[in-house]
C-alpha positions as semicolon CSV with decimal commas, in nm:
position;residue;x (nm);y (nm);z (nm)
1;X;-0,456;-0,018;-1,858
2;X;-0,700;0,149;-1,651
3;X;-0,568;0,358;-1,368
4;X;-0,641;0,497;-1,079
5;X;-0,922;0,727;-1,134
6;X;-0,836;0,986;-0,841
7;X;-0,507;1,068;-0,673
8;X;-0,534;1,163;-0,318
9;X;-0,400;1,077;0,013
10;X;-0,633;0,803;0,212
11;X;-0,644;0,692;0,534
12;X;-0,826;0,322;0,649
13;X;-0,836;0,147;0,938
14;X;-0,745;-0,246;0,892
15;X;-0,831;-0,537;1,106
16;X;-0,730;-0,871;1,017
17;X;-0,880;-1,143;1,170
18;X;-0,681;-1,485;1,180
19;X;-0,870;-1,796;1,349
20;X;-0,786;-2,154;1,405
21;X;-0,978;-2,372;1,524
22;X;-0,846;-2,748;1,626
23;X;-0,997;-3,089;1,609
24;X;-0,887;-3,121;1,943
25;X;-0,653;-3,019;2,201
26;X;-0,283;-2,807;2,096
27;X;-0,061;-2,872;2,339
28;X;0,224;-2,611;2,166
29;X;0,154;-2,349;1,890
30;X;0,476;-2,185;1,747
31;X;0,353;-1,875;1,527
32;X;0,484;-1,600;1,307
33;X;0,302;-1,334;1,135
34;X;0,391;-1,035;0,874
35;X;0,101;-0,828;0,892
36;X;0,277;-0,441;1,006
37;X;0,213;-0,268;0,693
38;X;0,526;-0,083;0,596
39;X;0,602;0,306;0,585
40;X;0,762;0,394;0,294
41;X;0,709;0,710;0,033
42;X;0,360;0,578;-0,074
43;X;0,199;0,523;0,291
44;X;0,265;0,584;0,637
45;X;0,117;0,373;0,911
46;X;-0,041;0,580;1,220
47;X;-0,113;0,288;1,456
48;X;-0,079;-0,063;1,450
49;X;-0,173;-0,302;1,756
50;X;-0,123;-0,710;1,716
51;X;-0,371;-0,916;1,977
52;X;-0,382;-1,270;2,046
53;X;-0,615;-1,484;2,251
54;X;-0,513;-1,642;2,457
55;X;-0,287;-1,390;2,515
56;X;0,091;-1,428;2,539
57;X;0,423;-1,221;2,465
58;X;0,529;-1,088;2,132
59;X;0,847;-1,053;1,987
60;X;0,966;-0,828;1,714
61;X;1,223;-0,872;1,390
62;X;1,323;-0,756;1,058
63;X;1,352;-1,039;0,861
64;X;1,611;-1,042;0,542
65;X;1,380;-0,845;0,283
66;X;1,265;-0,569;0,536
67;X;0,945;-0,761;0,664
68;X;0,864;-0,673;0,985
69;X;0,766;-1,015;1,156
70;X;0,593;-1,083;1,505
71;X;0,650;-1,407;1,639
72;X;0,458;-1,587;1,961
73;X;0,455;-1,925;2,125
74;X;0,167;-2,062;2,330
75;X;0,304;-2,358;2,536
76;X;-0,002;-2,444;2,732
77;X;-0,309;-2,622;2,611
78;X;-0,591;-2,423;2,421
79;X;-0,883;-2,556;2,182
80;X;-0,856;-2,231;1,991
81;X;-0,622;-1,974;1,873
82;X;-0,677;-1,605;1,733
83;X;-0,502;-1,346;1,618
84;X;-0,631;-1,000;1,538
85;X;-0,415;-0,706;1,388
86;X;-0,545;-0,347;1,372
87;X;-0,417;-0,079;1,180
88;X;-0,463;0,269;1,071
89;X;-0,241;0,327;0,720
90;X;-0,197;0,648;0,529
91;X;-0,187;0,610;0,141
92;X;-0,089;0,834;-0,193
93;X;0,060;0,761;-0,477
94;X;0,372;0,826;-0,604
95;X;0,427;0,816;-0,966
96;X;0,784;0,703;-1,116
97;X;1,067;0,902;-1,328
98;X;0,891;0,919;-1,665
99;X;1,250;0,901;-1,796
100;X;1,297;0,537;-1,657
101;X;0,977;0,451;-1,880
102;X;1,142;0,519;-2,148
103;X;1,416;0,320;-2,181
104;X;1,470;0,041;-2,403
105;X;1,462;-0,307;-2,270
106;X;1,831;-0,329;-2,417
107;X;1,934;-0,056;-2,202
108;X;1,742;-0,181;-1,914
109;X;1,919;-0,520;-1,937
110;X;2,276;-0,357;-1,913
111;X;2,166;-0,152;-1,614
112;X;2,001;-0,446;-1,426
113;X;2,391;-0,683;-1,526
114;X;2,566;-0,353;-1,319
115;X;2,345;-0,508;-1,050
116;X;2,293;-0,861;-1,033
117;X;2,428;-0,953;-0,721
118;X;2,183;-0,691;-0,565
119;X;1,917;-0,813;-0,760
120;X;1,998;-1,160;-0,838
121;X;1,726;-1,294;-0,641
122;X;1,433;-1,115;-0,824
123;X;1,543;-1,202;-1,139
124;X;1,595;-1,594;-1,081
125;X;1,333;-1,856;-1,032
126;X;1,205;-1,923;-0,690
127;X;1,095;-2,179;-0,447
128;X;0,722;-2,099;-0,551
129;X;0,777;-1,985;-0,960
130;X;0,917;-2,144;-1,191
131;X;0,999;-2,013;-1,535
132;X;0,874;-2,265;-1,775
133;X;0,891;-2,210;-2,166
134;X;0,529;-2,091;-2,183
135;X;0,668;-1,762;-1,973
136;X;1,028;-1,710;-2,176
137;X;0,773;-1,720;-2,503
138;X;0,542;-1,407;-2,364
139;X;0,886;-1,251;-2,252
140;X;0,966;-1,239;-2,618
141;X;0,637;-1,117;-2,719
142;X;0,629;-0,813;-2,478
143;X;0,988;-0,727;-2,400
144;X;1,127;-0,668;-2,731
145;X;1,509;-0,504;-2,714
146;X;1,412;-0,167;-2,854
147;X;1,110;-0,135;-2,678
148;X;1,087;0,101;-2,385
149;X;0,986;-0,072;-2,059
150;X;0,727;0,115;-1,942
151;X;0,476;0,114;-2,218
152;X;0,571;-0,267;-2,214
153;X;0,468;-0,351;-1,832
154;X;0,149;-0,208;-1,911
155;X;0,104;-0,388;-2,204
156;X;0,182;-0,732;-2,008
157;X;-0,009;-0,608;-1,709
158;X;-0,355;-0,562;-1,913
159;X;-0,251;-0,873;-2,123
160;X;-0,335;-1,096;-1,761
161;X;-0,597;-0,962;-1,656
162;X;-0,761;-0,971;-2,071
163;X;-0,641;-1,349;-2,051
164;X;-0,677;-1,484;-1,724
165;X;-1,017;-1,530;-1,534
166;X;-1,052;-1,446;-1,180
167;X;-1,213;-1,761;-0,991
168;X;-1,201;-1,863;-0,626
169;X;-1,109;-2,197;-0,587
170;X;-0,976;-2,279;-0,912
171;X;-0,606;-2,328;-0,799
172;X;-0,400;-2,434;-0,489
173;X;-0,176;-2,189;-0,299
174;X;0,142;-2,407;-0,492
175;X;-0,066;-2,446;-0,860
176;X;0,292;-2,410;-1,079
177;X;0,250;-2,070;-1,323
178;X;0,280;-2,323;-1,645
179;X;-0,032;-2,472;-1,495
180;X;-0,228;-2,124;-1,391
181;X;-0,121;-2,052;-1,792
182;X;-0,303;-2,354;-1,938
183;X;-0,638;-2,318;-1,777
184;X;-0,624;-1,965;-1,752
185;X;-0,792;-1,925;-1,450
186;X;-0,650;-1,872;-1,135
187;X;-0,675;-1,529;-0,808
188;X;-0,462;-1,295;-0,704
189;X;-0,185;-1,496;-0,601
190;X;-0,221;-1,686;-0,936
191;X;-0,185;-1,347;-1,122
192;X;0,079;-1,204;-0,962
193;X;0,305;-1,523;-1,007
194;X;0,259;-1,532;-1,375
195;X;0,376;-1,189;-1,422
196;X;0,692;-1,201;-1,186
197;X;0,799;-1,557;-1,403
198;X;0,737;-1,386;-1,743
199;X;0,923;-1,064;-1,596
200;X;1,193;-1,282;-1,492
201;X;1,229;-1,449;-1,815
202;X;1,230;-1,065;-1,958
203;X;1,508;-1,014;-1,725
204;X;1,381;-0,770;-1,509
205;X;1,414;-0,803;-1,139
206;X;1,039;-0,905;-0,983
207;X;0,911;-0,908;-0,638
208;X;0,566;-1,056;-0,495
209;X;0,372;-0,830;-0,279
210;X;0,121;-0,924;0,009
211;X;-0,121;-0,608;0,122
212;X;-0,483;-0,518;0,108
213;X;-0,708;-0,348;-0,133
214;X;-1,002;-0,168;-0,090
215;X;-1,293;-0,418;-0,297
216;X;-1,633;-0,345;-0,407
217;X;-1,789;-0,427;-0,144
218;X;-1,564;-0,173;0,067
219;X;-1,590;0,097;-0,150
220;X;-1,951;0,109;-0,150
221;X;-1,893;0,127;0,200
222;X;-1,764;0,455;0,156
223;X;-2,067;0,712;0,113
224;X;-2,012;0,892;-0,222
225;X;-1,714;0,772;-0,357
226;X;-1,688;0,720;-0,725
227;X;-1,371;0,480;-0,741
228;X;-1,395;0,202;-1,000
229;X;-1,468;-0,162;-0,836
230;X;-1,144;-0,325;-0,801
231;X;-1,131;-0,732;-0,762
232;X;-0,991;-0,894;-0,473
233;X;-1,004;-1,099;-0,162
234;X;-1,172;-1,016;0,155
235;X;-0,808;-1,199;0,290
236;X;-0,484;-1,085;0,167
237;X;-0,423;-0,942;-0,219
238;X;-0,089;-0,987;-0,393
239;X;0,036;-0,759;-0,667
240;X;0,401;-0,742;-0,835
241;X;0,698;-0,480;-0,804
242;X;0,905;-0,442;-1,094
243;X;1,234;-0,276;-1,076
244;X;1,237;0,024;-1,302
245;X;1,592;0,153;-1,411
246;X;1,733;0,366;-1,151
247;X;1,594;0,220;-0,858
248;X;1,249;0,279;-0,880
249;X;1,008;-0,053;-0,770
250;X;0,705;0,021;-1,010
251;X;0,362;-0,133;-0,792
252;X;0,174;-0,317;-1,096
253;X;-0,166;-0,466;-1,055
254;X;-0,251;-0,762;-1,275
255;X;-0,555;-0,896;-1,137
256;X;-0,749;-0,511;-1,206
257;X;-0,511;-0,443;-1,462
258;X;-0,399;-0,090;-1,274
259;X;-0,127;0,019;-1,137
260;X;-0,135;0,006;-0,715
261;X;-0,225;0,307;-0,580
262;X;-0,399;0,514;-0,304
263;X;-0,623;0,182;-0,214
264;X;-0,382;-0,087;-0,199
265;X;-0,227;-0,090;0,144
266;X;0,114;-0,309;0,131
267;X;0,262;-0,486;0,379
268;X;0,538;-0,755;0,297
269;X;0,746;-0,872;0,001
270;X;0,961;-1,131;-0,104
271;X;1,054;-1,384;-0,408
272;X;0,706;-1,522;-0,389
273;X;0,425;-1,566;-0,149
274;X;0,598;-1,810;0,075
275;X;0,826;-1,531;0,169
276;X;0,530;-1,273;0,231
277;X;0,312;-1,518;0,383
278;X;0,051;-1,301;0,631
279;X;0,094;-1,613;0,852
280;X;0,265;-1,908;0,956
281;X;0,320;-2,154;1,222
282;X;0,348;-2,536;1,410
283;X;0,066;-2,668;1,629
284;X;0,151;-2,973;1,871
285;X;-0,069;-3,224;2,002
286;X;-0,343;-3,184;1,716
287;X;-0,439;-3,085;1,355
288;X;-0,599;-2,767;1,285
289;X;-1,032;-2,829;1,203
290;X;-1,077;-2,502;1,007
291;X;-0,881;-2,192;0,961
292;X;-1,113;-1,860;0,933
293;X;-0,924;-1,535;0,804
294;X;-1,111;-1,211;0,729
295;X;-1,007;-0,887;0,629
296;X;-1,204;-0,524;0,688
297;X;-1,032;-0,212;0,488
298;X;-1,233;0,108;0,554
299;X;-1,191;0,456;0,463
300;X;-1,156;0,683;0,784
């Protein structure tokens, strides 16, 4: 597994630019977004400013995994709609207990039955993954009962990104993970998906995670930096959470093979990606031409 090569607090500024563009006239557009980054012990956001044109209130909830959602209605007719959310995020990583590394999958297991109804939902198959047999059968090759969990994520982790090529285009948002496992090919969403299902069928509690990352391109941006290239979308990226023993949600990285760090930004989690989605909504009166989304992460 290759790691982050440099530990150290970060700061970038976000914007992420969301654009539809209609074949004709909306009448209505009904919208929600989850694009707040979150402040928890890895980052800390500093500002954060949502802007829509045309304009038109906002209105603010938690939804039921601790996504902070925006949502907006436009009632009167517009030919375009966009939505552009700026934010300035503080980043460093926090490493987990070494001790929970170490223990056994056995032990893990028992720890994880104490809380099922907790974590039932993370360890169960969801609207967008499936566990097929082709996941329970790399579940028995990496989580074996007297193996200690850590070393084993890692092992799984770099397994993906060894097996799986990164290719834009080559799937749909809802390609099944028995499907991403046959052609081995597949992005980030693709990645992340196949590692919650075979976690799953491991019995470890798995969550999907929607954020940033800084990619090449941006971190040639930044003059003088020395980071190793990390693959990803000039969108959204998606990584995985595993639930370490003891309460600890381990940030794993399958499509760089790492584990998230000081240049992934996150911002929303769920089951799977339709509970994370960055955006979502109903248009009236029309169908949407083109949708443009574009995402610029730069060191400040």
């Amino acid at each position: 597994m290759r790691a982050e090569t440099v530990t150290r607090e970060m700061r970038f500024r976000i914007e992420h630019r969301t654009s539809y563009h209609y074949a004709g006239t909306a009448s209505e557009s009904f919208m929600e977004a989850r694009l707040t980054p979150v402040t928890d012990a890895q980052q800390h956001v500093v500002s954060r400013q949502l802007d829509t044109t045309p304009p038109c209130n906002i209105h603010t909830y938690t939804d039921y995994f601790g996504n902070i959602v925006e949502t907006f209605s436009i009632v009167h007719r517009h030919r375009s709609l966009l939505l552009i959310s700026q934010s300035v995020v503080e980043t460093h990583p926090v490493s987990p207990p070494p001790a929970a590394l170490e223990v056994t999958l056995s032990e893990a297991r028992q720890i994880y039955q104490s809380e099922r109804l907790q974590l039932c939902e993370f360890l169960m198959p969801s609207p967008a993954i499936d566990v097929p047999p082709e996941a329970h059968a790399l579940a028995a090759q990496f989580f074996q009962p007297a193996s200690p969990i850590g070393p084993s994520l890692l092992a799984l982790n770099e397994w993906i990104k060894t097996n799986l090529v990164y290719e834009t285009g080559s799937t749909r948002i809802d390609t099944p993970v028995a499907e991403v496992l046959s052609s081995r090919r597949g992005v980030c969403q693709d990645f992340a998906q196949l590692m919650i299902a075979v976690l799953r069928a491991a019995g470890i509690p798995a969550r999907y995670v929607t954020g940033y990352i800084e990619t090449e391109d941006q971190r040639q941006a930044a003059e003088g930096s020395l980071d190793p290239a990390l693959i990803g979308s000039s969108e959204s990226h998606a990584w995985v959470e595993a639930r370490l023993p003891g309460g600890f949600w381990w940030p794993l990285e399958p499509t760089n093979n790492c584990v998230a760090g000081e240049r992934h930004v996150k911002v929303a989690i769920g089951r799977d990606y339709q509970d994370s989605t960055p955006t979502k909504g109903v248009f009236k009166g029309t169908v949407s031409d083109r949708l443009d989304v574009h995402v610029v992460m730069q060191r400040v």
